[in-house]
C-alpha positions as CSV (number, residue, x, y, z in Angstrom):
1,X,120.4,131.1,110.8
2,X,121.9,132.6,108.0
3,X,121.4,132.3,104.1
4,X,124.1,129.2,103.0
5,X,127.3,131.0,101.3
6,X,126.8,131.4,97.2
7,X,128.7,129.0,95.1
8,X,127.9,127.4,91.9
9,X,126.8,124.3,93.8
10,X,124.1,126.1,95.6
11,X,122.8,127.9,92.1
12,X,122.4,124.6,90.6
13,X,120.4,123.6,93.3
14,X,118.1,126.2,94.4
15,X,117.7,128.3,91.3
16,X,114.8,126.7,90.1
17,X,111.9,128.9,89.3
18,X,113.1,131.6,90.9
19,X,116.5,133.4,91.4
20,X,116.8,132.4,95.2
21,X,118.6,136.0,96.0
22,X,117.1,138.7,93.7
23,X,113.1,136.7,93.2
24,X,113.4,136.6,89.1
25,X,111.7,134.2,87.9
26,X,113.6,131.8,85.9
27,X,110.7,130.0,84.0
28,X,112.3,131.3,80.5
29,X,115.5,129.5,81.1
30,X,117.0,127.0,78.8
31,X,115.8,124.1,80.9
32,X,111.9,125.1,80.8
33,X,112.1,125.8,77.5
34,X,113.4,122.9,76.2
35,X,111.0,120.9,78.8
36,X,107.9,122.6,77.4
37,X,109.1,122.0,73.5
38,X,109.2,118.7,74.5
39,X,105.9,118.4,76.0
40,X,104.5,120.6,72.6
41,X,106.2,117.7,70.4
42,X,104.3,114.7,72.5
43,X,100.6,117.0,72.0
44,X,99.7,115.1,69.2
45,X,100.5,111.6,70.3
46,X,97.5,112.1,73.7
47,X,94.6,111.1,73.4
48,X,92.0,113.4,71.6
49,X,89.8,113.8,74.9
50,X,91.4,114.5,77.6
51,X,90.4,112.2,80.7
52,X,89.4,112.8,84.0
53,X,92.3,111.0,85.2
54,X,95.4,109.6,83.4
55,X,94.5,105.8,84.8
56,X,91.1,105.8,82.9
57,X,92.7,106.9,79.7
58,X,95.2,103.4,80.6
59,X,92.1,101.4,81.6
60,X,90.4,102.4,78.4
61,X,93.3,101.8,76.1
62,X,93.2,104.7,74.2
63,X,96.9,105.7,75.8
64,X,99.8,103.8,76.0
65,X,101.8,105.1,79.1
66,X,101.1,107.6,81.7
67,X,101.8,109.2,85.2
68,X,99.8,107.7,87.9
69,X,99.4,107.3,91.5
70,X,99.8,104.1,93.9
71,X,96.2,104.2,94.5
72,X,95.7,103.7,90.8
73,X,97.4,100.4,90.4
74,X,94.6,98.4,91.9
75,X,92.6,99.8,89.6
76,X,94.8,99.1,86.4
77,X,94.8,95.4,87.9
78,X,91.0,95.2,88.1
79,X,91.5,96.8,84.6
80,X,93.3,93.3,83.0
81,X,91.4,90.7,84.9
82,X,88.0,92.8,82.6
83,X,90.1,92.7,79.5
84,X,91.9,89.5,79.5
85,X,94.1,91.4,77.2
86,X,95.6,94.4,78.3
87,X,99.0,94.1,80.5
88,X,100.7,96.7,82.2
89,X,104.0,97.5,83.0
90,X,106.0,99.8,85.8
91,X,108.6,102.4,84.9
92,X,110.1,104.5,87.3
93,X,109.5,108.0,86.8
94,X,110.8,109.2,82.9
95,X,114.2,111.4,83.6
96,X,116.5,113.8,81.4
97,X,120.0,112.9,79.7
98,X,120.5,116.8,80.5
99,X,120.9,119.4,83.3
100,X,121.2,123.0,82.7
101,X,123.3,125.6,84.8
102,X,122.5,128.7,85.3
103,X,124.1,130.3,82.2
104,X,122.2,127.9,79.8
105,X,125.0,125.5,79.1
106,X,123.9,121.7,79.1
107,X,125.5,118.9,80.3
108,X,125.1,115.1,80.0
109,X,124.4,112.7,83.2
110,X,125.0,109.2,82.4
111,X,122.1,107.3,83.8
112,X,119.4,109.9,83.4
113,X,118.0,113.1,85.8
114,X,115.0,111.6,87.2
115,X,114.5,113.0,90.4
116,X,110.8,112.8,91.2
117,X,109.4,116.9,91.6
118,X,110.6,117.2,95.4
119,X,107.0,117.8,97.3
120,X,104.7,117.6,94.9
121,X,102.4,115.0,96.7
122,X,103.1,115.7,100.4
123,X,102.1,116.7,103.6
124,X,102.8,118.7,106.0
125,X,102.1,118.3,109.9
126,X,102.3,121.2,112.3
127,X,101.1,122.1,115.7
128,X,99.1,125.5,115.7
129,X,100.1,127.7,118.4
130,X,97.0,127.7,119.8
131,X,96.1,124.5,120.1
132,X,95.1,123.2,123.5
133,X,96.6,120.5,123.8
134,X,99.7,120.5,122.3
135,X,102.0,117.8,123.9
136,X,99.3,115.3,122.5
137,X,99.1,116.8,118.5
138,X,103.0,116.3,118.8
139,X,102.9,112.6,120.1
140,X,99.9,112.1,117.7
141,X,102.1,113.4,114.7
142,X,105.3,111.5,116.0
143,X,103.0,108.3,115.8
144,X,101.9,109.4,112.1
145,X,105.3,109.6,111.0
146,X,106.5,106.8,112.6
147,X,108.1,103.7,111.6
148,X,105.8,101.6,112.3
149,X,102.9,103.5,111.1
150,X,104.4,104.6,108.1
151,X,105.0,101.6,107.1
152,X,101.4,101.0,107.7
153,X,100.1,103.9,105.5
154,X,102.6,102.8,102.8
155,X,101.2,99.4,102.3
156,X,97.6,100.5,102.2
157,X,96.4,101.2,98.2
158,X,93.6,103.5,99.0
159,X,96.3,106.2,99.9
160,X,98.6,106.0,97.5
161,X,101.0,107.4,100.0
162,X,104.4,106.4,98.2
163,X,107.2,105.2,100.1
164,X,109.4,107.7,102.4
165,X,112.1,105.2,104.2
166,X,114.3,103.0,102.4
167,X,114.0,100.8,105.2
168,X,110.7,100.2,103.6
169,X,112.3,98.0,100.6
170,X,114.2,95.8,103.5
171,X,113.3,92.0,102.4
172,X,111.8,91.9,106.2
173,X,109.1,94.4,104.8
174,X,108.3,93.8,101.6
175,X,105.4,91.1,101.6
176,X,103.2,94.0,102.3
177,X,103.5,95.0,98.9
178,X,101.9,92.5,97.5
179,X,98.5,94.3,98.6
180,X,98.8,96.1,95.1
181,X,97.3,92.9,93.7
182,X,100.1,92.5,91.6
183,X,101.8,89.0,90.4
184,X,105.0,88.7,91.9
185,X,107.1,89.9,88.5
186,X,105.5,93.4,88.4
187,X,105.8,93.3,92.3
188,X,109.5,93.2,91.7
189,X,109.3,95.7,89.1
190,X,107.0,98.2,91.3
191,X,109.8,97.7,94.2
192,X,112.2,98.4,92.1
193,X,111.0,101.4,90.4
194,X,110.0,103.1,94.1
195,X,113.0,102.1,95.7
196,X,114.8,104.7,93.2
197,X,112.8,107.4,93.3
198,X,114.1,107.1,97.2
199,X,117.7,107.7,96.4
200,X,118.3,109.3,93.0
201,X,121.5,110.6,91.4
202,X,120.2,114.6,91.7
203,X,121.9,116.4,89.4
204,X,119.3,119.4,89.4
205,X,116.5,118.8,91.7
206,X,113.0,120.4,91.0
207,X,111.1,121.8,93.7
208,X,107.5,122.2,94.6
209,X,106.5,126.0,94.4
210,X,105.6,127.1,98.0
211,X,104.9,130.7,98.5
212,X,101.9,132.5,100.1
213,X,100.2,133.7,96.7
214,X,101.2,130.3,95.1
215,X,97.8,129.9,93.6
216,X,98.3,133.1,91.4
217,X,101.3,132.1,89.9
218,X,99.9,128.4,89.0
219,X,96.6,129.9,87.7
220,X,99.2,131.8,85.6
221,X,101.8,129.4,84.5
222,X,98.4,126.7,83.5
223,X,96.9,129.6,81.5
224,X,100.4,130.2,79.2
225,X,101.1,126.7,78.8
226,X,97.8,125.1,77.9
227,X,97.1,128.0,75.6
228,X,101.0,126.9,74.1
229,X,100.3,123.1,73.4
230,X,96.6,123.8,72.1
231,X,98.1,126.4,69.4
232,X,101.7,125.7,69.2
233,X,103.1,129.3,70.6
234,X,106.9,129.3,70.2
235,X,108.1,127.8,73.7
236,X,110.7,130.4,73.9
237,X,107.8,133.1,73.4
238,X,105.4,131.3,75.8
239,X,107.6,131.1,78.8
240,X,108.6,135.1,78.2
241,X,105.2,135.4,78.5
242,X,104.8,133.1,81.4
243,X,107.6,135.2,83.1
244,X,106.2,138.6,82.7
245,X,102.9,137.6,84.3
246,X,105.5,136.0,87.1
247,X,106.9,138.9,88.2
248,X,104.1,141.3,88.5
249,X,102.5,139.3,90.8
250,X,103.4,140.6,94.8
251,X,106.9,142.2,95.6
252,X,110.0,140.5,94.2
253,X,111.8,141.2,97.4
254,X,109.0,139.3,99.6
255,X,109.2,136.8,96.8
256,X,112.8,135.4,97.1
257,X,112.5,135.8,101.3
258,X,109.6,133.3,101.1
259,X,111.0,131.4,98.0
260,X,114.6,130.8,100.6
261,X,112.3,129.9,103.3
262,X,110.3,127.1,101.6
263,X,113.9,125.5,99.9
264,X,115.2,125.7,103.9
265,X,117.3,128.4,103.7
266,X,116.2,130.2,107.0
267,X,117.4,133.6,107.0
């Protein structure tokens, strides 16, 4: 297969950290920047210690609103019932009145760009080549992924899987969602909040960084931007930074080849 033609369209959509063509990394552009100011003005409202995970901080009350997992809410619940005070509500995930184009310029979107980071949390099933049995690991996966199953996984708290069907808001399905031990009006809210993280208005998705050395460009990119919100380096400055240390790591041109290949443009 061949690389999908160029347009703007496409730009908007693939360029994300990295110019999908040439392998720049576009971790200075206007969108980062202003993403990473925004997350240096919000420093001083977290809590002074940082904790081991965002649900204890919520638990604790010593923060009022945070990212967490499926497999948190239980917790959280157990959480009021101890208290008798604290109450919790559901959100879906924050968005952006903005989207940036290549060039910089912003543009508004009307309910908000709040596309959940596109394989952030997943998983990935594959047969190795040498397995010995490989009819069976594909039925096996098949069963994984299936309906049925899915549903299954979905409904469980321990996992925290999220859902991945919309069929899996269908009234015939959603009792099971009660297993989150919430009362029915923040079941309603929790449905409601998942169910559009399913289908959201993309304007400019965000993709999870998938190439072989990944690990040495997160180390990297964790280094620059903690050392920016714990002493308040210019974001402009930082991300320059950030994308200096991105591109002299590994061959640009093996860069953008594996960069296309995990966005699914197979060359």
């Amino acid at each position: 297969m061949s690389l999908v033609k160029e347009n703007d369209k496409d730009t908007l959509v693939y360029d994300y950290q990295f110019d999908k063509k040439t392998g720049e990394p576009l971790i200075a552009s206007p969108g980062f920047e202003k993403a990473l100011s925004l997350l240096q003005r919000l420093a001083p409202c977290r809590p002074s210690a940082r904790a081991a995970h965002p649900a204890d901080a919520l638990a604790a009350g010593t923060a009022v609103a945070g990212l967490i997992t499926l497999a948190d809410v239980p917790a959280l619940r157990r959480a009021e019932d101890a208290t008798k005070g604290i109450r919790f509500g559901i959100s879906r995930v924050p968005g952006s009145e903005l989207v940036y184009g290549r060039g910089g310029t912003a543009g508004k979107v009307q309910d908000g760009n709040f596309v959940p980071y596109v394989g952030s949390g997943g998983w990935l099933g594959a047969v190795s080549v040498g397995a010995k049995s490989p009819a069976a690991a594909r039925e096996f996966l098949a069963h994984l992924t299936s309906p049925a199953v899915s549903l299954e996984i979905v409904y469980e708290p321990a996992w925290g899987g999220g859902p991945t069907r919309s069929a899996q808001f269908e009234l015939s399905n959603r009792a099971g969602w009660f297993n989150y031990g919430l009362p029915a009006d923040r079941t309603t809210q929790l449905i409601s909040a998942l169910e559009k993280s399913i289908n959201p208005p993309i304007e400019n998705p965000a993709f999870r960084l998938r190439l072989s050395d990944q690990l040495a460009y997160l180390q990297a990119e964790a280094e620059v931007l903690n050392k920016a919100l714990d002493d308040g380096t210019p974001a402009a400055a930082a991300l320059e930074e950030l994308a200096k240390r991105w591109n002299a790591i590994g061959d640009p041109a093996k860069r953008a080849r594996e960069y296309r290949y995990s966005l699914g443009l197979i060359e």
